[in-house]
Every structure is written in structure tokens, then in C-alpha cells.
C-alpha positions in Angstrom: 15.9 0.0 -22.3 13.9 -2.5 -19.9 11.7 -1.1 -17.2 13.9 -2.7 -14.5 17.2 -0.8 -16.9 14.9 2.8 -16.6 14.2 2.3 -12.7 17.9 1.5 -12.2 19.1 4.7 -13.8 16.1 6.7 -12.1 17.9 5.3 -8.5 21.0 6.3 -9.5 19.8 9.7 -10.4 18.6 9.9 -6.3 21.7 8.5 -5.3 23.5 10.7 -6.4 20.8 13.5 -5.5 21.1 12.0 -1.6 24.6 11.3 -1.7 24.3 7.8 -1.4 27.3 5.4 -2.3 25.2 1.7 -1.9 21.7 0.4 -1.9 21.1 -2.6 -0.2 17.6 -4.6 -0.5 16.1 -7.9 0.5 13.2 -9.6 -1.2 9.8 -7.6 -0.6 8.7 -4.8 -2.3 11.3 -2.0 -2.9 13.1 -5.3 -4.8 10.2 -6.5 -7.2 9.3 -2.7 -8.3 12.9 -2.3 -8.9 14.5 -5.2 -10.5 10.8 -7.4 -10.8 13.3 -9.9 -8.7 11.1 -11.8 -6.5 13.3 -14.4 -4.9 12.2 -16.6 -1.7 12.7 -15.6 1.1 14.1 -17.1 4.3 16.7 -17.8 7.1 19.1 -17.8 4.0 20.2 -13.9 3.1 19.3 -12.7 -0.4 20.7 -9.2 -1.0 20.2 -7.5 -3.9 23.2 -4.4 -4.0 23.6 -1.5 -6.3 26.3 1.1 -6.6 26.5 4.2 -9.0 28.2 1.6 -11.4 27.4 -2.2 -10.5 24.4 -4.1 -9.5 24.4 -7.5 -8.4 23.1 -10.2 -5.5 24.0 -11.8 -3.0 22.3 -15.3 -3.6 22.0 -18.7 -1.7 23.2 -21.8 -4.3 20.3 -23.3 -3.9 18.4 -19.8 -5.1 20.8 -19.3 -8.0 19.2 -21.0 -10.5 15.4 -19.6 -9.8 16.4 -16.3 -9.3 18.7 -16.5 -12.4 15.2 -16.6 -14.7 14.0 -13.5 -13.1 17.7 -11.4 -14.2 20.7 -11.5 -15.6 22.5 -9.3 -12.8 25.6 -11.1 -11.5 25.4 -13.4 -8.0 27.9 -13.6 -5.9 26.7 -17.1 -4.3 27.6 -19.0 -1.2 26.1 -22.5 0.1 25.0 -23.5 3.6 28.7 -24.7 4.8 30.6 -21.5 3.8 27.8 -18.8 5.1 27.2 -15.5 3.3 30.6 -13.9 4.6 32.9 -14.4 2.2 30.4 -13.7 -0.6 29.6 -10.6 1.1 33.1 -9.4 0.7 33.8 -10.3 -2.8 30.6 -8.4 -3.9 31.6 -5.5 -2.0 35.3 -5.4 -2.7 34.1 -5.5 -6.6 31.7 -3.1 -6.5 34.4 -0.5 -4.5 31.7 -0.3 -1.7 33.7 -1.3 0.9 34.8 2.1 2.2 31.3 3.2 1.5 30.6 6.7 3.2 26.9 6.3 3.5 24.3 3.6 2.1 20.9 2.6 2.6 19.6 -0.5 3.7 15.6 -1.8 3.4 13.7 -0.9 6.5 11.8 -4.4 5.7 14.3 -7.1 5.7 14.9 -8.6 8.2 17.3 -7.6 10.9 19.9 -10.6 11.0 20.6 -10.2 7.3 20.7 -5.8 7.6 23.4 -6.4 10.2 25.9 -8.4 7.9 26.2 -5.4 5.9 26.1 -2.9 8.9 28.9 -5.0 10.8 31.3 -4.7 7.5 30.3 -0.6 7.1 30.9 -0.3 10.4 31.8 3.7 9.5 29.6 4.7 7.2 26.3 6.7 7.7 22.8 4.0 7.6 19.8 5.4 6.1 16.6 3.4 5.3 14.7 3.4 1.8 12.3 6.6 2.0 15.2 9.0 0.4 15.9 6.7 -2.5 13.7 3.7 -3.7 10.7 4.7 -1.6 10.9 8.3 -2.9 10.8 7.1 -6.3 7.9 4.3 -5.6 5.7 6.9 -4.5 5.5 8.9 -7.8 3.9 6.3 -10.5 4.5 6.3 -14.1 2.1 6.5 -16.5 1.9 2.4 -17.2 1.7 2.4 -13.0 -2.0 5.0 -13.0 -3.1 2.7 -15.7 -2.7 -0.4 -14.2 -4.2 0.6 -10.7 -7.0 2.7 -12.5 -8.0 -1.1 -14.3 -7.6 -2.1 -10.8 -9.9 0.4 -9.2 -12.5 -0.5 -11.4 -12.2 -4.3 -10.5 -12.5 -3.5 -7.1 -15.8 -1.0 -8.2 -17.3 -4.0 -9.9 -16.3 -6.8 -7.3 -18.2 -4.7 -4.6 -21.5 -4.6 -6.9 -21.2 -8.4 -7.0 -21.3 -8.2 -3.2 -24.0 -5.9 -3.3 -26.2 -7.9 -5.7 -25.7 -11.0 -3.6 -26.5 -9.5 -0.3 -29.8 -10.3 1.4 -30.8 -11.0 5.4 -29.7 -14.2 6.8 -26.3 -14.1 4.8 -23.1 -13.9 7.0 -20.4 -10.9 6.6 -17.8 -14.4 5.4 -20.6 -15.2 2.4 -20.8 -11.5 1.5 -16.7 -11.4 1.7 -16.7 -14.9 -0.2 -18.8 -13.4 -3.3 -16.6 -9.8 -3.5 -13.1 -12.3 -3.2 -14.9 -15.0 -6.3 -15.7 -11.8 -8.6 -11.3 -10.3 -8.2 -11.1 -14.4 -9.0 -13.3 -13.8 -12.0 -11.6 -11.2 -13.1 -7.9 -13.3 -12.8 -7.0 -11.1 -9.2 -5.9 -12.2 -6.5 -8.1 -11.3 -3.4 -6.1 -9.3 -0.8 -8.6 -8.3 1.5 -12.0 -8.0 2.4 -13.2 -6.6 5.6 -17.8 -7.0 5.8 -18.6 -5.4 9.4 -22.6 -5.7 10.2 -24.2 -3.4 12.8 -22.3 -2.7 15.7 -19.2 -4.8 14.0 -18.8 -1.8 12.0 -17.5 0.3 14.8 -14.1 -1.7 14.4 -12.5 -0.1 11.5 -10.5 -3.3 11.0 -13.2 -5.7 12.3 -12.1 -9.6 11.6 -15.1 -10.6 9.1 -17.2 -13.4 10.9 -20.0 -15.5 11.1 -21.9 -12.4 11.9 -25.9 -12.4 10.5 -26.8 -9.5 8.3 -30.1 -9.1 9.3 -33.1 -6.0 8.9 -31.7 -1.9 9.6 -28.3 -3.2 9.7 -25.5 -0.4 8.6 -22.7 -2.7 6.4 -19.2 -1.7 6.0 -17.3 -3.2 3.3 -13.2 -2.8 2.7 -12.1 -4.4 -0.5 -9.2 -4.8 -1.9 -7.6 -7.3 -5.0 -4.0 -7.5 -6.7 -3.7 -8.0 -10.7 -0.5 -7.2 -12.7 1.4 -6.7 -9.6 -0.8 -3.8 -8.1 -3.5 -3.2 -5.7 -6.6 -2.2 -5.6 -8.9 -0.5 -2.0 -12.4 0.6 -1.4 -14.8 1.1 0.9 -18.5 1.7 0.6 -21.8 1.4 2.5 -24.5 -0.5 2.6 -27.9 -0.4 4.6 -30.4 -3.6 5.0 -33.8 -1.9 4.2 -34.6 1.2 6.4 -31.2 3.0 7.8 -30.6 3.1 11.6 -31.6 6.6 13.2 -28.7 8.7 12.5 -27.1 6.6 9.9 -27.9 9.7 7.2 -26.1 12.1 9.0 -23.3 10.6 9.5 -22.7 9.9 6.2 -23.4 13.2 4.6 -20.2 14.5 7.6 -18.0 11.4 6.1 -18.9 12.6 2.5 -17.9 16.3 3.6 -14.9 15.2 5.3 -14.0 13.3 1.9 -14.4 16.8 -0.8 -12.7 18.7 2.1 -9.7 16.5 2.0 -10.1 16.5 -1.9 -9.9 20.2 -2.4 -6.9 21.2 -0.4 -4.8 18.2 -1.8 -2.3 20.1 -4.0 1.2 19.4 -5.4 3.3 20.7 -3.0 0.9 20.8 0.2 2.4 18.8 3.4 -0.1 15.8 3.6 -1.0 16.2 7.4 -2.9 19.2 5.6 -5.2 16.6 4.4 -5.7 15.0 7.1 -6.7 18.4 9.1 -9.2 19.0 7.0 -11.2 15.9 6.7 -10.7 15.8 10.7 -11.8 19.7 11.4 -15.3 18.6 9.4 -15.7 15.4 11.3 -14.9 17.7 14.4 -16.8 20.4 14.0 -19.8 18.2 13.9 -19.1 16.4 17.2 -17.3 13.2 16.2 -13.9 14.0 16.4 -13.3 11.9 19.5 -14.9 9.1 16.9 -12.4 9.3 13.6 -10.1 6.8 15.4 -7.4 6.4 12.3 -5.1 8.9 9.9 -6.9 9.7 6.9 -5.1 7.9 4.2 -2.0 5.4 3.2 -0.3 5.3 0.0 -1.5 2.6 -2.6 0.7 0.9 -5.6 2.4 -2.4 -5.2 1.4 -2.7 -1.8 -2.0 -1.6 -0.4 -0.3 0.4 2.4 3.1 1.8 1.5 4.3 5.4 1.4 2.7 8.3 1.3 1.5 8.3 4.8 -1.8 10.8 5.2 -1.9 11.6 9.0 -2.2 14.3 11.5 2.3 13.9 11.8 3.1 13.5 8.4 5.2 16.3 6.9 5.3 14.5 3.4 5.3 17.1 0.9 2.8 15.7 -1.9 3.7 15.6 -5.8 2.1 14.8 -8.7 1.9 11.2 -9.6 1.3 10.5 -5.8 -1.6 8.0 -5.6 -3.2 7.8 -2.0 -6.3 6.7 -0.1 -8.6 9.7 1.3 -10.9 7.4 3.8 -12.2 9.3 7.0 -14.5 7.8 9.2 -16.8 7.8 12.5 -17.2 5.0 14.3 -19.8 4.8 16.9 -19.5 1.8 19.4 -22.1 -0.2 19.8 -24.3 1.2 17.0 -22.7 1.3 13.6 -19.6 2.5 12.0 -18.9 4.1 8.9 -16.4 5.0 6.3 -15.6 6.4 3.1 -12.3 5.5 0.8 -11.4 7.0 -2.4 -7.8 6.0 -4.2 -6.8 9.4 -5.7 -3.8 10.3 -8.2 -2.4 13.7 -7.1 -2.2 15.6 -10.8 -0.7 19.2 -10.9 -4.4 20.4 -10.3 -5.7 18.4 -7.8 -6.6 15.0 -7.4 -7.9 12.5 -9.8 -10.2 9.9 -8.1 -9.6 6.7 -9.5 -13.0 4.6 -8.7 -16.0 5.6 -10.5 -18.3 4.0 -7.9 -20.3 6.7 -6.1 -20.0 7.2 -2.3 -23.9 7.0 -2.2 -24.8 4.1 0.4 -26.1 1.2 -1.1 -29.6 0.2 -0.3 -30.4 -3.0 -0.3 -33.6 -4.7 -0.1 -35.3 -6.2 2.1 
């Protein structure tokens, strides 16, 4: 059995679980991890459909034969002077999913192509993909922990590059340009890499610049790569020479906030639980009005995808969860700073997947 054959079954499993009857997707992400389908995408709908007993696409001609190397599903095609319509209709009519009672449609595609299929179910019950595919996204296999744990440690070893290089006089985009040349190095694709000097570090997404590092500055440093079709996120700190009057502090609350997230995170704990207890640290000390963002986003084929680790989120965490813990205090006009682990959620806790300390870097000057 193929991966793609083992996923299908899995979904089928939650469909029936959910009572679900169809599963509609467009190209993105719930498609690739399901099917490792990754047709373009444009004005042109591409619908990939699955019922308890058929699977199969809705395809633009001119997509056919591309999309046709990636699977040997059926197409039901249609060319630019037709439209999609009558395609639409066939594929439904074969797969019995015209009188569907309730299906579930991907929250990401786009909203003229969702509606062909909600105009023809006009009576059954929508739903979007966090009871079916996203459920099942969010709990990785063990071939998914070992693919984002080698990623992990790329990231780990792309930030020491950056660290190595750094020196007064270089700009945040030169720092940034030596972390994104070692995922290169490595054959990853650089997703993201946020350098915020000084005050710049206040922004927790701050747009890296032409900024100068210069003498007591506080560095923040987001990273992130892709390789096998997973991603990878840290952040760490770095201090030009002597640290800023406060900067010590800080980060021993950020490290605090970190464990205290770490040791109530338990199969079966409702992740805004997390997030309450990194915050009440950060709090207690004074900066609560500082942590400006939740806690922590889920991490796998996309950097940001489900589990969501915030103050609202009633997500009820299981094992196999992988998720960013990354507080942080941001103090306008002075410096920011923030922590990020990627954690694994095992049956005993979690299982942090960089081995990079959270120690600030010191760099000399």
C-alpha cells in the first residue's frame, strides 16, 4: 500500500467517524499531504473529490497530462469552451454524491471554484477540513517526526552559520542572506528569515532591512527552511558585545514562560492551557501588556497550519501533535525578544525537536 493508498483509507476511516459522504479539495496543502498531487493552480478549477468508494479529479485539459504523472486517479476533464459544469456532473453522478447529505469542502481554495460544488449540493450540510483531513494532518506518523526532526536540525545549524558570520557593520538582509545560503547548502529551500536589530526587534514580524547591526544591539532571528516537503522554525537570540540593561531579565521570564508551557503540555490538555501558562509567567513579571501574539502554531507541511496554541483555542492536544511553544516580550523602542521551540506532543509530554540551546548568543565585538 502507497502512502497516498494508507492516507486515503485513514480519511475514509474519519469520514465515516464525522459522517461525512464527500471531500472536496483544491491544490494547496490538505491535497499534496493527501494524494502528493500538486497540480497548478489558477482561474481554471482543479478539484480533487473522494467518496467512501471513488476518488477522482476534476482537471482542466490542459492540466491532464501533468497532473496525470503525479496519479493514476481518474479525471473527469473539461477545456476552456465547455467550462467545468458538465464535468462536475459526471464526476458526481458516478461517484453517487449527488444527493450527498453533508461534505466538506477546503477552507483554502478559492471561493469561485467552492461554490460550483455548493450551488449543485445545494441541500446538504458544508463543513470545512478541520474534522477530516486537517484532523488527520495534525497527528504525524513516524516517517513525518523524522523528517521535520532532520529539519529542525538544519534550521539549528543554519542559524550557527548566521551566528558565525555576524559582526558590526553587517545589515539584518546580510545576516538573513548567510542563514537562507546554509538551508541552500543543505538542498532546502529557504522559507523565511526574519533578523530584527535593536529596537526593530520590538515587531515580532519585523520586515528584515537594511538595518546596521552595530555595538549592545539585542538580535532577533526567525528561521525557517523546507526539505522533503516539510518545514522547519526557530528563533534564538543574539547580543552584539555587552547586552542592553535589562536584556538578561527578560530573557530568563521568556525561558520561564517556555518550561511553563512545556510542562503542562499533555495528551489530552485543551491547548489554550498552554498558552495560559507561558502568559501567567510573562504576567506575573509585568509584561503581560508586552506578549503581543498566541503562544504557538502547528508545524508540518506548512510552517503555520493546525494546532492553533492561543488564549481561544479549545483544541484538545494528542500525541503526535507537533507545535511551536514561542512566547515573547516586546518592548518598543528598546529591544524585543523571543523564544521558539518545535515540540512533538508524546504520551508523556513534549519532545523538543531542536537541540540548539535557548542561551543568547554572544557575539563579539
Amino acid at each position: 500500500m502507497t502512502k497516498s493508498d494508507a492516507r486515503l483509507a485513514r480519511l475514509r476511516a474519519k469520514m465515516d467517524e464525522e459522517g461525512v459522504d464527500l471531500v472536496v479539495l483544491g491544490p494547496g496543502a490538505h491535497l499534496g499531504w493527501l494524494l502528493d498531487v500538486h497540480p497548478h493552480a489558477d482561474e481554471r478549477p482543479v478539484l480533487a473529490m473522494v467518496t467512501k468508494g471513488h476518488a477522482g479529479f476534476l482537471m482542466p485539459v490542459l492540466e491532464a497530462e501533468s497532473a496525470g504523472r503525479q496519479t493514476d486517479l481518474p479525471f473527469y476533464e473539461w477545456s476552456d469552451d465547455e467550462g467545468p459544469k458538465g464535468a462536475l456532473d459526471r464526476l458526481l453522478d458516478d461517484f453517487g454524491a449527488g444527493n450527498a447529505g453533508s461534505f466538506v469542502v477546503d477552507e483554502t481554495m478559492r471561493a469561485d471554484h467552492a461554490a460550483l460544488v455548493q450551488d449543485r449540493l445545494l441541500n446538504a450540510k458544508r463543513q470545512f477540513c478541520e474534522s477530516t483531513v486537517g484532523a488527520l494532518r495534525m497527528r504525524k506518523d513516524a516517517d513525518e517526526y523524522a523528517a521535520l526532526k532532520r529539519n529542525a536540525l538544519q534550521a539549528d545549524r543554519a542559524m550557527q552559520a548566521a551566528w558565525a558570520a555576524m559582526k558590526p557593520g553587517m545589515t539584518e538582509e546580510e545576516v538573513a542572506a548567510v542563514a537562507r545560503a546554509h538551508f541552500v547548502s543543505e538542498g532546502a529551500k529557504p522559507l523565511f528569515s526574519i533578523v530584527g536589530a535593536g529596537p526593530n526587534g520590538a515587531m515580532p514580524h519585523h520586515h528584515t532591512g537594511t538595518t546596521v547591526l552595530k555595538e549592545g544591539d539585542v538580535v532577533v532571528m526567525d528561521i525557517g527552511g523546507g526539505s522533503e516537503g516539510y518545514s522547519s522554525d526557530i528563533t534564538r537570540m543574539a547580543v552584539m558585545g555587552e547586552a542592553p540593561e535589562g536584556f538578561d531579565e527578560v530573557h530568563a521570564i521568556v525561558n520561564r514562560a517556555v518550561e511553563a508551557a512545556i510542562e503542562v503540555a499533555r495528551p489530552g490538555v485543551k491547548a489554550h492551557v498552554l498558552d495560559d501558562a507561558a502568559r501567567g509567567v510573562i504576567a506575573e513579571a509585568g509584561y503581560g501588556e508586552n506578549f503581543l501574539h498566541r503562544l504557538g502554531h502547528g508545524l508540518g507541511t506548512e510552517v503555520h497550519e493546525p494546532p492553533w496554541i492561543s488564549a481561544s483555542s479549545e483544541t484538545v492536544l494528542d500525541e503526535g501533535m507537533v507545535f511551536s511553544i514561542e512566547p515573547g516580550i516586546y518592548l518598543s523602542g528598546r529591544f524585543g525578544l523571543r523564544l521558539e521551540e518545535i515540540v512533538i506532543l508524546r504520551a508523556d509530554g513534549p519532545e523538543i525537536l531542536s537541540e540548539l540551546p535557548r542561551d543568547a548568543k554572544r557575539i563579539d565585538v
